[in-house]
Wavefront OBJ file of the C-alpha trace (Angstrom):
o trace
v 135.043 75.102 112.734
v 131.606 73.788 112.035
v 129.637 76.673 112.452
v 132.269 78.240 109.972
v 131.501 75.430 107.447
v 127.304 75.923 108.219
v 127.965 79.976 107.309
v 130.285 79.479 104.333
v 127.586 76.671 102.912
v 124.755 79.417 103.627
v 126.939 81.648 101.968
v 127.387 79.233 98.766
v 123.511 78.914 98.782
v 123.075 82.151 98.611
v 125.459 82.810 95.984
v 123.748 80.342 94.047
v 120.413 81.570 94.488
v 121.639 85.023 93.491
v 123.344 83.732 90.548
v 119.819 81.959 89.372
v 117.656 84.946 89.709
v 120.186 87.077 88.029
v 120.281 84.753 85.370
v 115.998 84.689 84.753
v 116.362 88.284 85.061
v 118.593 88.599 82.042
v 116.549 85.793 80.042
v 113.171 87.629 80.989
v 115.017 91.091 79.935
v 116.191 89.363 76.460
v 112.546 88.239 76.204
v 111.151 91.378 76.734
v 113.079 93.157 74.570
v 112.696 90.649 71.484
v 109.081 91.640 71.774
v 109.726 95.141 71.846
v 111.948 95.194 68.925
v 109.353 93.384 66.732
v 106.387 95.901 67.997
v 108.563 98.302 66.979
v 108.954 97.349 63.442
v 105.212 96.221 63.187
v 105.287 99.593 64.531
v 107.351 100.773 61.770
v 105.765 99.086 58.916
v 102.697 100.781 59.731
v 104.029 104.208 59.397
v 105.619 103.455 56.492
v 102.589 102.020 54.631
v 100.669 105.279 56.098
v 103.579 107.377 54.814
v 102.785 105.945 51.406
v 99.087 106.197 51.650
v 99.814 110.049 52.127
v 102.188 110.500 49.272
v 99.565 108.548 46.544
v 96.320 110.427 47.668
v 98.943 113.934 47.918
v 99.722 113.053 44.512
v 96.165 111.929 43.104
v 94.495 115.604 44.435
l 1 2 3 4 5 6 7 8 9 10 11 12 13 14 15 16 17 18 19 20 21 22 23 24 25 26 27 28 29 30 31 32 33 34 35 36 37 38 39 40 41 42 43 44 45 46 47 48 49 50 51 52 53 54 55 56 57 58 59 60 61
């Protein structure tokens, strides 16, 4: 009976451990992706303001 206790404690543990890392995972993820969405629209921006710089020296030749 108290080796069953020792395994399902171990078990508990590990469950717990598991849970933790999955939980940094998702928060490093979230992280990640935050940055990635705002490189994209810096990203974004720039081909926008690039776009325009086309369209006034296209319509200045």
């Amino acid at each position: 009976m108290q080796q069953k206790n020792l395994v399902i404690q171990k078990l508990l543990r590990g469950q717990a451990h598991i849970s933790e890392l999955r939980r940094r995972t998702i928060i490093g993820l979230e992280h990640e992706n935050a940055e990635l969405k705002a490189m994209l629209r810096a990203h974004e921006a720039q081909l926008i303001q690039l776009s325009r710089r086309i369209d006034v020296s296209e319509s200045s030749s």
